[in-house]
TIVORO-147001 format. One record per residue (C-alpha): residue number from 1; z, x, y; residue in one letter. Coordinates in nm, 3 decimals. Layout:
  num       c3       c1       c2  residuo
  NUM        Z        X        Y        a
...
END
This chain:
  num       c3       c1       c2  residuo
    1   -1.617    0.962    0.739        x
    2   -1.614    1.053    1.131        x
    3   -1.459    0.783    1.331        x
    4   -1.503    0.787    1.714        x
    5   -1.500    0.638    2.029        x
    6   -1.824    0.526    2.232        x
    7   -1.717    0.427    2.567        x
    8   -2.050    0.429    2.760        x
    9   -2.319    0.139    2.759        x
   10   -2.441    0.013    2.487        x
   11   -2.794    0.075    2.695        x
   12   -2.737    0.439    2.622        x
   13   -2.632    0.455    2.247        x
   14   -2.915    0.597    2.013        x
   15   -2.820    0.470    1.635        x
   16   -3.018    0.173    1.498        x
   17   -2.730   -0.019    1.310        x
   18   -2.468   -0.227    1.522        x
   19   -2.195   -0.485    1.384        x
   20   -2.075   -0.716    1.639        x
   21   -1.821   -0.941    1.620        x
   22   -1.859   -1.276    1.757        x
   23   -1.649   -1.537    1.916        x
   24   -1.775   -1.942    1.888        x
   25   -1.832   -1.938    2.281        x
   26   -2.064   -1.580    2.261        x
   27   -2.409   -1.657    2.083        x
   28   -2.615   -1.680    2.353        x
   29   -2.459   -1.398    2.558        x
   30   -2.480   -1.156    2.229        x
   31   -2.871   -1.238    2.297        x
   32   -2.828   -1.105    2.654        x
   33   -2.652   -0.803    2.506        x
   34   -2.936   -0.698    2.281        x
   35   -3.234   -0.776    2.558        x
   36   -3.094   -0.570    2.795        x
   37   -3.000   -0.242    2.507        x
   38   -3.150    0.004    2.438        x
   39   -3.263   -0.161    2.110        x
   40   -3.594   -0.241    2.328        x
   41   -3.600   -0.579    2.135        x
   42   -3.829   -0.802    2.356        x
   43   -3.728   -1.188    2.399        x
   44   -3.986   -1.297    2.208        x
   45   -3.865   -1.206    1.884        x
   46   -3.504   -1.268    1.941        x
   47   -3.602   -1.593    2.024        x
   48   -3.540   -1.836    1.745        x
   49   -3.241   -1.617    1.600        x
   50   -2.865   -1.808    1.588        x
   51   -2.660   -1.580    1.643        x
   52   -2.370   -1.784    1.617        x
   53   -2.117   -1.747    1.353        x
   54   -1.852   -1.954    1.206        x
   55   -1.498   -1.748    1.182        x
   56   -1.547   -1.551    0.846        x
   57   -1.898   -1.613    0.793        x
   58   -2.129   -1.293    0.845        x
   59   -2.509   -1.314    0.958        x
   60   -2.693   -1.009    0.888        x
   61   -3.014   -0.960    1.056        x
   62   -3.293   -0.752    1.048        x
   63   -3.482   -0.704    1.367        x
   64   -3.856   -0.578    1.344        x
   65   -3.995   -0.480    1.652        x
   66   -4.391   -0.241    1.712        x
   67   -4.146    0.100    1.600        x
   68   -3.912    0.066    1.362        x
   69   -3.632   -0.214    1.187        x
   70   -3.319   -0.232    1.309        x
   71   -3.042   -0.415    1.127        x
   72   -2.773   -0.595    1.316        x
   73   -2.469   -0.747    1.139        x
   74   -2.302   -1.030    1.334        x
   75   -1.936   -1.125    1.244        x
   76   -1.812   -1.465    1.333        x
   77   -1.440   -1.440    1.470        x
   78   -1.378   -1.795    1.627        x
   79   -1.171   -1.905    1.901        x
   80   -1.049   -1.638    2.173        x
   81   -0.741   -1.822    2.162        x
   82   -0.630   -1.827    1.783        x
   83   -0.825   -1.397    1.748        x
   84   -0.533   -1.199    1.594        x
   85   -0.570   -0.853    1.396        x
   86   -0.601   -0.964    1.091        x
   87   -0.910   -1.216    1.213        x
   88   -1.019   -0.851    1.353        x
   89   -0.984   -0.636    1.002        x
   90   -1.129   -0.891    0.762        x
   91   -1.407   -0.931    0.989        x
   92   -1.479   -0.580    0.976        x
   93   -1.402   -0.565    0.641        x
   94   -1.635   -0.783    0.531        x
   95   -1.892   -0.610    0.840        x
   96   -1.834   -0.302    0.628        x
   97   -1.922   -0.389    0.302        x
   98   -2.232   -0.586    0.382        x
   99   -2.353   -0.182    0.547        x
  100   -2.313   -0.031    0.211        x
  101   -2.608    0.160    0.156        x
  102   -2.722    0.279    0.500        x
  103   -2.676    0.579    0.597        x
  104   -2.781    0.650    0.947        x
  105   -2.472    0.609    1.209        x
  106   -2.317    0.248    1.230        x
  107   -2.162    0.150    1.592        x
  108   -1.896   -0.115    1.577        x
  109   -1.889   -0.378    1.912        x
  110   -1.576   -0.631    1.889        x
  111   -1.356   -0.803    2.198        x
  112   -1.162   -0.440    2.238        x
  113   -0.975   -0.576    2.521        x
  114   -0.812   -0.862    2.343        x
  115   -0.601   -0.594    2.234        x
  116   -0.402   -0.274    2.278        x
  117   -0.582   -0.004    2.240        x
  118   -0.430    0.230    1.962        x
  119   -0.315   -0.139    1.783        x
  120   -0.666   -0.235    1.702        x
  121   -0.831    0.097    1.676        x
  122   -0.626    0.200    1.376        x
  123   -0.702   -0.168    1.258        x
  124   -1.035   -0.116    1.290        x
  125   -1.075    0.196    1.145        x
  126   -0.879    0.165    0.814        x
  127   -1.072   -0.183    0.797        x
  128   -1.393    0.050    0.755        x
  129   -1.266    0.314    0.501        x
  130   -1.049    0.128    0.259        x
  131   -1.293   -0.172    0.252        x
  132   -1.576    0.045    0.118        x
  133   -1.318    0.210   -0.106        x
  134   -1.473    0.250   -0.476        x
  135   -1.256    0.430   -0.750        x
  136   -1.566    0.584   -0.963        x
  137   -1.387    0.869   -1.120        x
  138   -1.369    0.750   -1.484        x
  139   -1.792    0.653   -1.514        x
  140   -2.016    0.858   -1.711        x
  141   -2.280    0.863   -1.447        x
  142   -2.093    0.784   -1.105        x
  143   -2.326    0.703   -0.823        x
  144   -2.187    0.735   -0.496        x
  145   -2.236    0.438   -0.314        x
  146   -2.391    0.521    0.043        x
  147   -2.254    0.413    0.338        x
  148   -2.264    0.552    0.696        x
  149   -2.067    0.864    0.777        x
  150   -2.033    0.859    1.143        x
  151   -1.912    0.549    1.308        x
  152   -1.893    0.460    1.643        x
  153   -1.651    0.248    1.834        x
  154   -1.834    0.100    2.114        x
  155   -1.715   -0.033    2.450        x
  156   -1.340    0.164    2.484        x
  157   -1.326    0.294    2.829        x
  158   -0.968    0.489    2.675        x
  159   -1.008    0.696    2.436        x
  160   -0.704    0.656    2.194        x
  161   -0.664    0.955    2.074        x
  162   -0.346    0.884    1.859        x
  163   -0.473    0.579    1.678        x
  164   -0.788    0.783    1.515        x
  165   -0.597    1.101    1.438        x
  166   -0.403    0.890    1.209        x
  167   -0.646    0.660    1.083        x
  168   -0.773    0.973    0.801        x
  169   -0.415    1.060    0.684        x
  170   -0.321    0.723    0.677        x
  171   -0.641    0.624    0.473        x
  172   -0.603    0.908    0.236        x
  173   -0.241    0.827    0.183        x
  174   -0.422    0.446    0.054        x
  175   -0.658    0.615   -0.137        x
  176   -0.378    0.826   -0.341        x
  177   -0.185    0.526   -0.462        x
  178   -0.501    0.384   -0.527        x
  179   -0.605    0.643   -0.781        x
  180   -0.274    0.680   -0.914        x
  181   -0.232    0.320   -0.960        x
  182   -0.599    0.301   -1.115        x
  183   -0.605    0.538   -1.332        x
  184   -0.490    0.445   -1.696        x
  185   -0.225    0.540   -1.852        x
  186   -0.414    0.830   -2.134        x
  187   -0.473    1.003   -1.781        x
  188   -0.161    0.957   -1.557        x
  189    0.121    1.005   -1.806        x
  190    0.518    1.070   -1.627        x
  191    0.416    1.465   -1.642        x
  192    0.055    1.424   -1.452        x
  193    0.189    1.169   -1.202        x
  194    0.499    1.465   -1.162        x
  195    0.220    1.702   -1.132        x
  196    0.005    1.506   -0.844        x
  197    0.332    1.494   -0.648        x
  198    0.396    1.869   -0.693        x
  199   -0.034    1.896   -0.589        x
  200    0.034    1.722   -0.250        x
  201    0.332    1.881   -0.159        x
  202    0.240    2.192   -0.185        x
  203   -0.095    2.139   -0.017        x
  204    0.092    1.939    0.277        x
  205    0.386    2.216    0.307        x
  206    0.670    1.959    0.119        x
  207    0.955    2.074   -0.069        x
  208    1.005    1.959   -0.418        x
  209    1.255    1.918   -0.714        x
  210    1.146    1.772   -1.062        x
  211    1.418    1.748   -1.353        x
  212    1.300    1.718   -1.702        x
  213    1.513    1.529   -1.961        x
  214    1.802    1.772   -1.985        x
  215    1.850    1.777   -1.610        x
  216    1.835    1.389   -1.611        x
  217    2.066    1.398   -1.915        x
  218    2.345    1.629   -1.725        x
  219    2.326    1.404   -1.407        x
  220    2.451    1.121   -1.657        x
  221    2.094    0.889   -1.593        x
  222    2.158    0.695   -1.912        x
  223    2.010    0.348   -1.812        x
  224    1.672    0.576   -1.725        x
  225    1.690    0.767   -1.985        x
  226    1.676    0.469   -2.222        x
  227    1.375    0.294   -2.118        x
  228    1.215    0.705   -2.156        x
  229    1.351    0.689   -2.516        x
  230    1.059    0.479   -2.675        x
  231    0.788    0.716   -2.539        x
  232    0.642    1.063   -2.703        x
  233    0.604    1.173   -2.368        x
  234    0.917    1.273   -2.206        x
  235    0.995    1.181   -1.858        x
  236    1.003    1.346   -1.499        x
  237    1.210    1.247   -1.256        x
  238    1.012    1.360   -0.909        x
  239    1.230    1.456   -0.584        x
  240    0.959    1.572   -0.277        x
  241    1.115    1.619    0.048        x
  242    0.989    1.599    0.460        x
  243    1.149    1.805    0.684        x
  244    1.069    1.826    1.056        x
  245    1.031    2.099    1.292        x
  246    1.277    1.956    1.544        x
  247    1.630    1.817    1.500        x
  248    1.731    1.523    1.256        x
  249    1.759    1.200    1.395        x
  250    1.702    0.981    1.082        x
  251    1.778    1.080    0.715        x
  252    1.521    0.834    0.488        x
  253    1.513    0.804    0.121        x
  254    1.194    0.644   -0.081        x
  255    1.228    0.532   -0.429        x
  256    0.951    0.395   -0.602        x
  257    0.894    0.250   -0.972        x
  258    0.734    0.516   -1.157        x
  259    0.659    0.308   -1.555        x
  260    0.304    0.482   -1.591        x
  261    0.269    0.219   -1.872        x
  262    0.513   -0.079   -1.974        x
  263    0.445   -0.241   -2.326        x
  264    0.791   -0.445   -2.270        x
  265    0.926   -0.214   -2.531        x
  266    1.073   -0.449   -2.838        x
  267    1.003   -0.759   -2.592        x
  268    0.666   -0.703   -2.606        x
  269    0.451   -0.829   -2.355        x
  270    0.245   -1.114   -2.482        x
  271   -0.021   -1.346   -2.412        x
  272   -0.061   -1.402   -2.025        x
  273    0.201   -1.097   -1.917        x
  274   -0.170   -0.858   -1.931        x
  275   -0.066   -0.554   -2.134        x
  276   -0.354   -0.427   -2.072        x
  277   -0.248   -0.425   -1.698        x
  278    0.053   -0.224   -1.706        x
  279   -0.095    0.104   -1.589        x
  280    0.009   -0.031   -1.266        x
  281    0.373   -0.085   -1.318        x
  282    0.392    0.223   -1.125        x
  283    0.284    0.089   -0.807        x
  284    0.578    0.177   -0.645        x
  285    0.538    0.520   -0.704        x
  286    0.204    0.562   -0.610        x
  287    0.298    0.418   -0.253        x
  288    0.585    0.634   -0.196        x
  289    0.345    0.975   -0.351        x
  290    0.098    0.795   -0.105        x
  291    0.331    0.814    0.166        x
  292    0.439    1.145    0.126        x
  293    0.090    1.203    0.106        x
  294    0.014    1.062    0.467        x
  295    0.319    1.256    0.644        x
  296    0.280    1.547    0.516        x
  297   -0.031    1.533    0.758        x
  298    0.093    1.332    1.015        x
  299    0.434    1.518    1.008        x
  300    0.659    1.287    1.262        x
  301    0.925    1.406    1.456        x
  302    1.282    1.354    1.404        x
  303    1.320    1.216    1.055        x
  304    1.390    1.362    0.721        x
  305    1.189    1.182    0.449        x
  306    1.320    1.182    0.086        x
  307    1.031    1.089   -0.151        x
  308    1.188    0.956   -0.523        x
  309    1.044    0.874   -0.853        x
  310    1.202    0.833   -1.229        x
  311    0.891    0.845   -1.408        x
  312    0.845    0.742   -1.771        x
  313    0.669    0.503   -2.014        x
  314    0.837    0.200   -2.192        x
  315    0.702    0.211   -2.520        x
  316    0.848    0.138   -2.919        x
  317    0.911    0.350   -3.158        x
  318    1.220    0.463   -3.377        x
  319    1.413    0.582   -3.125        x
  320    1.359    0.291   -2.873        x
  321    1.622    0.135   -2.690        x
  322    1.664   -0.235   -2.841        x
  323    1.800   -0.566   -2.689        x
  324    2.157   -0.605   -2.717        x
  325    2.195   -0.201   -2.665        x
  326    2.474   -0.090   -2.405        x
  327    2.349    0.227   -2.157        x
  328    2.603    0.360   -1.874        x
  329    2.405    0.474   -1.545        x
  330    2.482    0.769   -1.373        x
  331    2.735    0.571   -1.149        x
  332    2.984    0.474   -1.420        x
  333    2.865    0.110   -1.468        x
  334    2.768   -0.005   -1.817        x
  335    2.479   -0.203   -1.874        x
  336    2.405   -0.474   -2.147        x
  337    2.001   -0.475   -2.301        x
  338    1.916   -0.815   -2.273        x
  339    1.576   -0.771   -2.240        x
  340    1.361   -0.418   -2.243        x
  341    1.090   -0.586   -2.115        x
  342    1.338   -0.566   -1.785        x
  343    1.292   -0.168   -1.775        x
  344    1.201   -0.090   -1.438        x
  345    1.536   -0.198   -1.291        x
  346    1.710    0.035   -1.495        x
  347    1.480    0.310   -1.419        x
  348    1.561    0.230   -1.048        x
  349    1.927    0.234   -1.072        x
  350    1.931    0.595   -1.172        x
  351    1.730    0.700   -0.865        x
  352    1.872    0.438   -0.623        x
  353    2.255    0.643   -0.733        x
  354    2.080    0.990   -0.723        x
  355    1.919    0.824   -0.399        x
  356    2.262    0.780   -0.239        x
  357    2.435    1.077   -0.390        x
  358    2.194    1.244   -0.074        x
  359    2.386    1.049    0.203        x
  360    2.055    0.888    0.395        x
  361    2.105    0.662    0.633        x
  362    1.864    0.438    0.451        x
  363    1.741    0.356    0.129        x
  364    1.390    0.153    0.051        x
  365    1.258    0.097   -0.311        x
  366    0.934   -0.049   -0.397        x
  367    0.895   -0.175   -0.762        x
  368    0.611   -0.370   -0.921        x
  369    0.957   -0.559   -1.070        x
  370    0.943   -0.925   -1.131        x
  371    0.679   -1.194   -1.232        x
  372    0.908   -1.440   -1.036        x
  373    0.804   -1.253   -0.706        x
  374    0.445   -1.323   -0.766        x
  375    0.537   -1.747   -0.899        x
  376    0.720   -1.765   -0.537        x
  377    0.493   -1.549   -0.338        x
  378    0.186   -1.496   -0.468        x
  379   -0.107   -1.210   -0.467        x
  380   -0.108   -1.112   -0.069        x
  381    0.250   -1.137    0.052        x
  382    0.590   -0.909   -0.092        x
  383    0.909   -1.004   -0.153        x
  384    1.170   -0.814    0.088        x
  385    1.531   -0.836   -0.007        x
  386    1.812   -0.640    0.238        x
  387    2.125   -0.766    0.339        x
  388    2.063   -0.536    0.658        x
  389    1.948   -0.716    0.943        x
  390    1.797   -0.464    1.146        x
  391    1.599   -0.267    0.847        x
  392    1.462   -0.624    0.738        x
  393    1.325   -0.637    1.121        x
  394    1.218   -0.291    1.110        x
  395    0.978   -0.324    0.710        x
  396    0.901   -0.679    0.902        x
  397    0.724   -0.519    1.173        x
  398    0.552   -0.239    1.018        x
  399    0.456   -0.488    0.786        x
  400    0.313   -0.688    1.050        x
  401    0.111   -0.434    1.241        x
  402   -0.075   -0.304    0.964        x
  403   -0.185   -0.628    0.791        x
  404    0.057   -0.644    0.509        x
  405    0.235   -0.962    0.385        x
  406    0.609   -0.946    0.342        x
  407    0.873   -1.217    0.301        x
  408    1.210   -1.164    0.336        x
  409    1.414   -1.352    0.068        x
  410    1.768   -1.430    0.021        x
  411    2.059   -1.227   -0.146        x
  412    2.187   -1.512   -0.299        x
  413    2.549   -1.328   -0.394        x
  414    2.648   -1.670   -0.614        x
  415    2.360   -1.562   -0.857        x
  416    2.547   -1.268   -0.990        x
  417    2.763   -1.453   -1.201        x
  418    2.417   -1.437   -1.359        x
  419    2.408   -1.127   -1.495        x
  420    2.767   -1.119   -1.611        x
  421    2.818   -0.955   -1.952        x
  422    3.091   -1.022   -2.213        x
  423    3.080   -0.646   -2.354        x
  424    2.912   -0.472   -2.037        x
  425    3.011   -0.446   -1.650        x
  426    2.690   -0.618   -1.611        x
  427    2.373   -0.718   -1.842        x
  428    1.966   -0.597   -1.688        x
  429    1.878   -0.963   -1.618        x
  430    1.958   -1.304   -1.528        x
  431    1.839   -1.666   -1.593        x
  432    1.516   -1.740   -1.568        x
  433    1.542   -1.922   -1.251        x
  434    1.555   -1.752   -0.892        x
  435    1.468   -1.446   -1.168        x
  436    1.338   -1.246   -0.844        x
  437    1.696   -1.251   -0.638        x
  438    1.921   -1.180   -0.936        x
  439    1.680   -0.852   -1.010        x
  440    1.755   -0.704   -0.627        x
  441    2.100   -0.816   -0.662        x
  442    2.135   -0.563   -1.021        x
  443    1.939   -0.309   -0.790        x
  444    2.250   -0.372   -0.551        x
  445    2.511   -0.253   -0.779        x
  446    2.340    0.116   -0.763        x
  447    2.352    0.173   -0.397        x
  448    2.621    0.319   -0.208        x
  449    2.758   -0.006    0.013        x
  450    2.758    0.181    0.349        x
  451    2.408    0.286    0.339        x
  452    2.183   -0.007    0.445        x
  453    1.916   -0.062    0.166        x
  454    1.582   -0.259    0.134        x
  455    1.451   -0.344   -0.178        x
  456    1.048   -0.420   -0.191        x
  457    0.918   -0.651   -0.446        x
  458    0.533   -0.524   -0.484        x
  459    0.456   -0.695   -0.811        x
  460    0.193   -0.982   -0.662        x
  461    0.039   -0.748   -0.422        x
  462   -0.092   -0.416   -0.576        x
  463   -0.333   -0.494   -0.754        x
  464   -0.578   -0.741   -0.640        x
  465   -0.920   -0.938   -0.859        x
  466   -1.117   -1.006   -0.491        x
  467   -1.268   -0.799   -0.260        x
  468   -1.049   -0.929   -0.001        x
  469   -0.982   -0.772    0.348        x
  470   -0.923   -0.402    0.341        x
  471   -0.873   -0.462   -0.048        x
  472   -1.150   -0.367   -0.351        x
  473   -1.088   -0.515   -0.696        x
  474   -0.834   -0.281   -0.884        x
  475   -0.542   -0.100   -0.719        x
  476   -0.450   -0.188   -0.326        x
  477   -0.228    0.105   -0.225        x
  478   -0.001   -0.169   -0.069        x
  479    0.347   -0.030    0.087        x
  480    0.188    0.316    0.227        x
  481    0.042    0.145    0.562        x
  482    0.372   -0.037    0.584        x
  483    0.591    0.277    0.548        x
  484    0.416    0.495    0.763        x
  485    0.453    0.263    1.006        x
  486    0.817    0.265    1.007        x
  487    0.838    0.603    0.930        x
  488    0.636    0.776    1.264        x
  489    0.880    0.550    1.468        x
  490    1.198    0.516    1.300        x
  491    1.335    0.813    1.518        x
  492    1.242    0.564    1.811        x
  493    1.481    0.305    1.573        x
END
């Protein structure tokens, strides 16, 4: 898909499909618009057409005039006053979906100057892409779903240039966790997902590093290793690396939850916990391989980027870790099994030690950890835990400029007497209540105190059962837009 900029008058464009989004006070002068464009479509037969539109309502049109039909699709945005981005993606969003199956050139009119320019040109453009987003790979007779492949941006006098070279990279970077996350777990198993890494970081000039059992084994990763013991297919732990051209400014490590499938091991998952749904307990991973993905094209200046996964399946049989088992991680601490169907934490505190055992200057994880995060916060926003005031601003923001809901929650430090153990240093969960906190606090105990840490709760928000926004039904890719973000300014941090 070509995205572009049209910046001369909409008198002059040639295509034959426009989407136009519409605030309450514009009807009539949208009817101005079109008399006077090069649509040649004579007063008589707009008259008798409302084009106004409630905010998140869509009108689509189709214009007949002596030569030819034209289709217009009018997007109702509502007051000036109250018009943020996200009023400005779902529109477009919603624009985009309702254009799937033409195939001639769509051009794209919205209130441009309500906004800066690169801000709501990226918004617009990933608003386009992932919105008509379908993951067909695994149907017997896929049919491509048709949908324009040049679009036009019309009405920006400035072309920014910035904002639509990374729109594609960005996108693709989506797209990857998408498919990772998607695909089920016969197809991604801990090797494959090790393998897709290895795929995009050779094809995007990455380094890379991934340890097999034995390696894990000599590194003393015995909490990881555990949760790998119940699987026939043994585990890879996946280490990509970013280095820029120019000098270091930033050191950044990624960590992501990498269970390709979690049957809660001897707690098995029952009833409404969807076992069937656990191919996407590796959501975490497939936003930080997303990431990777992304930089590795957009390549930003001054910041080493770590990319970290301890891939494996939870799964039962005679050699599976059981409740009331003790595991030591690879930092000393001893661990009571009070509940396997608590793996992903103790997946995580391997890599979050191996994580600081590099000396970053900060540490993010993103885990699809905790059915409390989703009771608390729902499907669309993700729980944000850091004790670090200035990284919570920094995921905040990123957050907030691409569209993604994050909330930041509370360390609560009295809720580690929680996880106290009478045998252990420390047992993998807590009481049932504030179950979300007492998780990120465990995840705590594995990072080195002096590096400031951030700990991502994705559980609620990637996957998704509505075509909503820039989301499909299936797999969101949430966390890429949101670390990219950070990541092509943190040397700016």
């Amino acid at each position: 898909m070509q995205i572009s900029i049209y910046s001369q008058d909409l008198k002059t464009w040639d295509g034959k499909t426009l989407m136009i989004g519409v605030l309450d006070q514009e009807g009539e002068n949208l009817k101005n618009l079109l008399e006077q464009s090069n649509f040649q479509i004579n007063k008589k037969v707009l008259d008798g057409k409302d084009f106004k539109v409630k905010k998140g309502a869509l009108k689509k049109l189709q214009i007949v005039d002596s030569h030819e039909i034209k289709t217009i699709i009018i997007l109702g945005l509502g007051e000036k006053d109250e018009l943020n981005l996200d009023d400005i993606r779902n529109a477009v969003a919603m624009g985009s979906r309702a254009s799937i199956g033409l195939t001639e050139k769509i051009g794209i009119i919205i209130p441009w100057e309500s906004f800066e320019a690169n801000a709501i040109v990226k918004a617009v453009g990933e608003s386009v892409r992932l919105s008509t987003f379908k993951d067909l790979r695994f149907k017997s007779d896929p049919k491509k779903q048709k949908f324009p492949q040049k679009v036009e941006l019309i009405g920006l006098v400035n072309e920014p240039k910035e904002a639509l070279d990374q729109v594609k990279p960005i996108c693709e970077g989506v797209e990857v966790a998408r498919e990772l996350v998607g695909a089920p777990a016969n197809n991604l198993t801990p090797e494959e997902l090790a393998n897709q890494a290895v795929l995009i970081a050779k094809n995007f000039g990455l380094s890379y590093k991934i340890l097999s059992q034995k390696d894990c084994d000599q590194l003393g990763m015995g909490s990881y290793l555990a949760v790998a013991k119940g699987s026939d297919l043994p585990p890879k732990f996946i280490h990509l690396t970013y280095s820029p051209n120019d000098e270091i400014k930033r050191k950044i490590v990624l960590v992501g939850k990498g269970l390709t499938f979690d049957s809660g091991g001897y707690n098995l998952k029952v009833g409404a916990s969807q076992i069937e749904k656990m191919k996407y307990d590796m959501g975490g991973s497939a936003a930080v391989i997303g990431t990777a993905r992304a930089i590795g094209e957009l390549k930003p200046k001054g910041v080493e980027i770590h990319f970290v996964v301890a891939a494996c399946e939870n799964m039962i049989n005679g050699s599976a870790f059981h409740p009331g088992d003790i595991v030591k991680a690879s930092n000393g601490k001893t661990i009571e099994i009070n509940n396997t169907d608590a793996e992903g934490r103790l997946t995580l505190a391997d890599a979050l030690v191996y994580a600081s055992k590099l000396r970053p200057d900060t540490i993010i994880d993103l885990a699809t950890l905790t059915g409390a995060c989703v009771i608390a916060l729902g499907e669309e926003i993700a729980g944000l835990w850091t004790e670090n005031d200035q990284l919570a601003n920094e995921i905040k923001k990123s957050a907030e400029s691409t569209g993604e809901g994050i909330w930041r929650m509370p360390m609560q430090k009295s809720y580690k007497s929680g996880l106290k153990s009478q045998l252990a240093d420390l047992q993998n969960t807590g009481p049932r209540a504030g179950g979300s906190i007492t998780a990120a606090l465990f995840l705590k105990e594995f990072v080195d105190s002096n590096i400031p840490w951030a700990h991502i709760d994705i559980a609620g928000t990637c996957w998704t059962e509505k075509n909503r926004g820039l989301n499909t039904i299936g797999a969101t890719g949430y966390g890429v837009r949101t670390l990219v973000e950070l990541l092509i300014n943190s040397n700016k941090s």
